[in-house]
N, C-alpha and C positions, 0 to 999 in steps of 0.2 A: 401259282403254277409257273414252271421255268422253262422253258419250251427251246431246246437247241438252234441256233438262227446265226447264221454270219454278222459280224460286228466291225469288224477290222476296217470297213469302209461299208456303215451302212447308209445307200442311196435311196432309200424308202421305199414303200411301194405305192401305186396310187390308190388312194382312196376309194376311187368308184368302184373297184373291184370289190372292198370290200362291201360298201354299199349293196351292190347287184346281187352279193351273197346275203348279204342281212335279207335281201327280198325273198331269197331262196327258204329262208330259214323260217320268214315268218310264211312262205305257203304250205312247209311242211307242219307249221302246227306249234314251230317253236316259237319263243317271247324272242324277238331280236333284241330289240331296246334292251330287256334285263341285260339281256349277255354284253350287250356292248359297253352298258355301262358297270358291271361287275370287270371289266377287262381292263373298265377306265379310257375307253373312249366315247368319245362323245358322237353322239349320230347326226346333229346337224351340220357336224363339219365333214361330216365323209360322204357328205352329197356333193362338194366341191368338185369340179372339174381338175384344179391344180393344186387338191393339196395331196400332200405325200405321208404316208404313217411309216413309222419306224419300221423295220422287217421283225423286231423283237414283237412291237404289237400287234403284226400284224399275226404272225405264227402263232401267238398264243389264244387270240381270238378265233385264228382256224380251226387250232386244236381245240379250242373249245368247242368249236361248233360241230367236230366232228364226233366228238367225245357225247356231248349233250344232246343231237339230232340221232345219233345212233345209226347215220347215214354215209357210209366212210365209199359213197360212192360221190359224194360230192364236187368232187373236184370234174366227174363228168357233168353234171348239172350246170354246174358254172361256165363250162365251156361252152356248154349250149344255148347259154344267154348272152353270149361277147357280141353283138355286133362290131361292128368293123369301127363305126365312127363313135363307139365308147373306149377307143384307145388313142382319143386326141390326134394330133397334128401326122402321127405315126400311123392312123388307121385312113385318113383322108390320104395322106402318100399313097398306102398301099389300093387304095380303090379308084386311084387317080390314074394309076400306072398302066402301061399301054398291055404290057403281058405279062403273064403270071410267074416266068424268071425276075422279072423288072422290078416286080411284086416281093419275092422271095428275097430278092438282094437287099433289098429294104430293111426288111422283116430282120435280116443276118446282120447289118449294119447299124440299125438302129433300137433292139430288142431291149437293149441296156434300159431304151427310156421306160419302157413297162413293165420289164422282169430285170431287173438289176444281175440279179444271183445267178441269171441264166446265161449261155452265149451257145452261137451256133459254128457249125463247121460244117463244110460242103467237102464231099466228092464224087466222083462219077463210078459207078461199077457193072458194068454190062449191060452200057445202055439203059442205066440208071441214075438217078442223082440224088444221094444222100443227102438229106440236110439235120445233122445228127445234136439232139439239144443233152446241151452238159449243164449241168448244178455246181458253179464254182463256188457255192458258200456251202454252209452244214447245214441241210434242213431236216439232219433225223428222221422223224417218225412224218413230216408232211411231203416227204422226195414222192409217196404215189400219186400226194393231192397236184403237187407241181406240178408232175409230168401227167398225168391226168387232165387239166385243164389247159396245159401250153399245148400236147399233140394232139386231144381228140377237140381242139379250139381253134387250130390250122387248119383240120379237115371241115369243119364248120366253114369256115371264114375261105377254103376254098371254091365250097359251095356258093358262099354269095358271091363273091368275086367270077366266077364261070357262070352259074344259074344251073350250075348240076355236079355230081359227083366228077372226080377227076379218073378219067378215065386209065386202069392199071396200076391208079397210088396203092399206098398200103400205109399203116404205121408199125414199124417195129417197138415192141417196149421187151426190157431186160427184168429178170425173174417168174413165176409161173403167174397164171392168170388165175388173177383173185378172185375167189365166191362172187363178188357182187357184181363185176361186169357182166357175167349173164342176162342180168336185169338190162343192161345199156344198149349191150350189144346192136339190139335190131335199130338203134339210133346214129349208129356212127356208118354212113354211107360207105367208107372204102373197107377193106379186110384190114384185119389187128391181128398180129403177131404173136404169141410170148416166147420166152425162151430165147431172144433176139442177144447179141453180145453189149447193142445199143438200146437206147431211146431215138427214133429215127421218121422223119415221116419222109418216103421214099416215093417218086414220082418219074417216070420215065420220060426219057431228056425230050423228045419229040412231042410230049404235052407242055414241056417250056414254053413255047411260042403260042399259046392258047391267049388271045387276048381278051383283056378283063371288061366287062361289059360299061363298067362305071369311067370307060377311061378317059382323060381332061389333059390335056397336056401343059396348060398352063395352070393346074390348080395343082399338078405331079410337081413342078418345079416350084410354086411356092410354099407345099406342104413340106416338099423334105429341105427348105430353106429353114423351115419351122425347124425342122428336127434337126440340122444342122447345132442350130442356135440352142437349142435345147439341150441338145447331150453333151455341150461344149460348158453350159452354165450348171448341168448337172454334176459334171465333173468338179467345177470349179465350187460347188457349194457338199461339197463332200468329209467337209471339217468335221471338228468335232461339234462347233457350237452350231451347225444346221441340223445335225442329230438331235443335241438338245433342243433346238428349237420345234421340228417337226413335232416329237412327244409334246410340248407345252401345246404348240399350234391342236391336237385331236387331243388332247385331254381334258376329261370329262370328272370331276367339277374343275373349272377354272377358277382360277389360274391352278395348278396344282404344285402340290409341296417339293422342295428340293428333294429333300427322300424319295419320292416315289419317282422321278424322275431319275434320279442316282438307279434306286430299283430294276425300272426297265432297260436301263441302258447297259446294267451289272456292272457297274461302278462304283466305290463306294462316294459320301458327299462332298469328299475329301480330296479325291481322282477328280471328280466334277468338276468342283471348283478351280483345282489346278489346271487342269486341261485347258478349260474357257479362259482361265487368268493366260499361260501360255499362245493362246488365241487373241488377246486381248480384248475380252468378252467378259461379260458376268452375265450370271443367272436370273438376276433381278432386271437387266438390260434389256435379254431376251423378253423375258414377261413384259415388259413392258414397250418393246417392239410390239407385239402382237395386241398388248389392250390396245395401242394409239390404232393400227388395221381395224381391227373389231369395233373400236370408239366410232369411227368415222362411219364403216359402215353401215353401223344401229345409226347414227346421225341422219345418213342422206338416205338409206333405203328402205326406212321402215318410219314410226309415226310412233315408237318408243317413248314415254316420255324419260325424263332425264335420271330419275329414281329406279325405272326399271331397266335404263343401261348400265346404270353404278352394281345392281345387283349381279346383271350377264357378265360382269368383267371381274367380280370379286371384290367390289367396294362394298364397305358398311350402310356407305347412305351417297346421297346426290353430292352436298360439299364435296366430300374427300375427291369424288370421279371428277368434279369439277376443278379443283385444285390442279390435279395431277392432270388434268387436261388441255388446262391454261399453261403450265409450267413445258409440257412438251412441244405446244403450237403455239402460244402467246396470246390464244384467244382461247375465251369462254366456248362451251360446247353450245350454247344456243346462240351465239354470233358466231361461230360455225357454222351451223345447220341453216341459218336463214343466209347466209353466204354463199350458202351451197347452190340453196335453194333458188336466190335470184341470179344467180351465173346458169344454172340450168334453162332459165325464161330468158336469156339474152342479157343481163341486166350486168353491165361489168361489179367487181366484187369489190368492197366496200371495204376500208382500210378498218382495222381493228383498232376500239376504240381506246382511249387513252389510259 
């Protein structure tokens, strides 16, 4: 399935979103795992905190779920699992922040790190203040799951941030109001809209200055120091071969084939190649950027033995993983791990042996 998704610069989405959904998925009844791994990602990587799945992945997984749940109110469900601090260094800013403009400016400034495709625009209207969310990529048939989950996910997430609905907000959304918010409705604390010219969560300026109950002043300046440094490396890993990397990095079996990779990125093998070769990158590079991450840590954080890391990484047997593991570090994987292991206990680390 080919699922329309902006490409031109895709900065991935994270992970855990999709995670929180797979939880969604399996309390309505559906098999997550199938679907994730008919999608071809893999679900023990999208528990990660930092990693990021393609937007191409991530849309067709949606669409799947929305397709095979039979629930195309989902994008409300998901909103109403976002706590605040499952959106990283960006959700500690925004709960850190003295008041809920302080909040919001954030949210406008840094949104890039959580919704890439999304951005916001402010203005004031009758003693009002627009903060109005645009879709600068193509997401077809999921633009209701987006904005589904980005405005009635604000109203959420205002909630926690005050400890109660915001008094006089509202959300605007553009076209009629679909069959299935009925169902939601009595969930979403401020009034909904349709028929709006916008997508808009509208909040009147004199609730600006409502200050947010979580607020730290020295944890607000080292969180958006965080997102500072984040959005500045997000931009800067924006190539083509961090695209191909991210698909290698959640793809489900590992390592996976040039083709399917070529695939989700709708490229042919040929585009790929060039691309990374123009990068100064190869495909075999990447894969093997991400065995050595993964080699290491099956090494120091699990009790694997060596035969069943060769397997997680896509070796035939132990030699081959060990070979290729020698050849990138200069050391065997078990004078690795026991390296690891006595630098952990204090024990300085032990020159590899000759």
């Amino acid at each position: 399935m080919r699922v329309s998704a902006s490409t031109s610069q895709d900065m991935g989405m994270p992970a855990i979103y999709l995670h929180i959904l797979a939880e969604l998925l399996h309390s309505i009844g559906l098999d997550e795992r199938d679907l994730m791994l008919r999608v071809g990602l893999d679900p023990v990587q999208l528990k990660s905190a930092d990693t990021r799945v393609s937007q191409a992945q991530a849309a067709e997984f949606i669409t799947r779920a929305i397709i095979e749940s039979g629930e195309p109110g989902l994008g409300v469900m998901l909103a109403s699992e976002l706590k605040l601090p499952l959106h990283g260094a960006l959700g500690v800013a925004v709960m850190s922040s003295r008041t809920l403009q302080d909040a919001l400016n954030l949210m406008t400034r840094f949104l890039t790190l959580r919704a890439p495709h999304l951005s916001v625009s402010r203005h004031e209207h009758h003693g009002k203040m627009h903060y109005t969310i645009v879709c600068d990529g193509e997401p077809g048939p999921l633009l209701g799951f987006v904005m589904d989950s980005m405005l009635f996910g604000c109203a959420f997430m205002g909630e926690q941030l005050t400890g109660s609905a915001i008094e006089g907000a509202k959300i605007l959304r553009t076209g009629p109001e679909p069959s299935y918010f009925r169902r939601f409705r009595q969930r979403i604390m401020v009034p909904v809209e349709y028929g709006a010219t916008d997508d808009a969560l509208v909040i009147p300026a004199a609730m600006l200055s409502a200050p947010i109950r979580f607020s730290n002043d020295q944890l607000a300046a080292s969180s958006r120091a965080q997102c500072e440094d984040a959005l500045k490396q997000l931009t800067e890993d924006a190539g083509f071969d961090c695209r191909v990397r991210r698909v290698i990095e959640t793809s489900y079996p590992f390592p996976p084939k040039l083709a399917r990779v070529a695939a989700t990125l709708s490229v042919s093998e040929r585009t790929l190649k060039r691309r990374l070769q123009d990068e100064g990158a190869s495909f075999q590079h990447l894969v093997d950027q991400v065995r050595l991450e993964r080699a290491r840590e099956f090494l120091t954080g699990t009790g694997m033995n060596l035969n069943q890391i060769a397997d997680l990484l896509g070796y035939a047997d132990a030699a081959n993983f060990t070979r290729a593991f020698k050849r990138w570090t200069g050391v065997s994987p078990s004078h690795y791990r026991i390296a690891e292991q006595l630098a952990v206990r204090g024990f300085p680390r032990q020159p590899a042996p000759a």
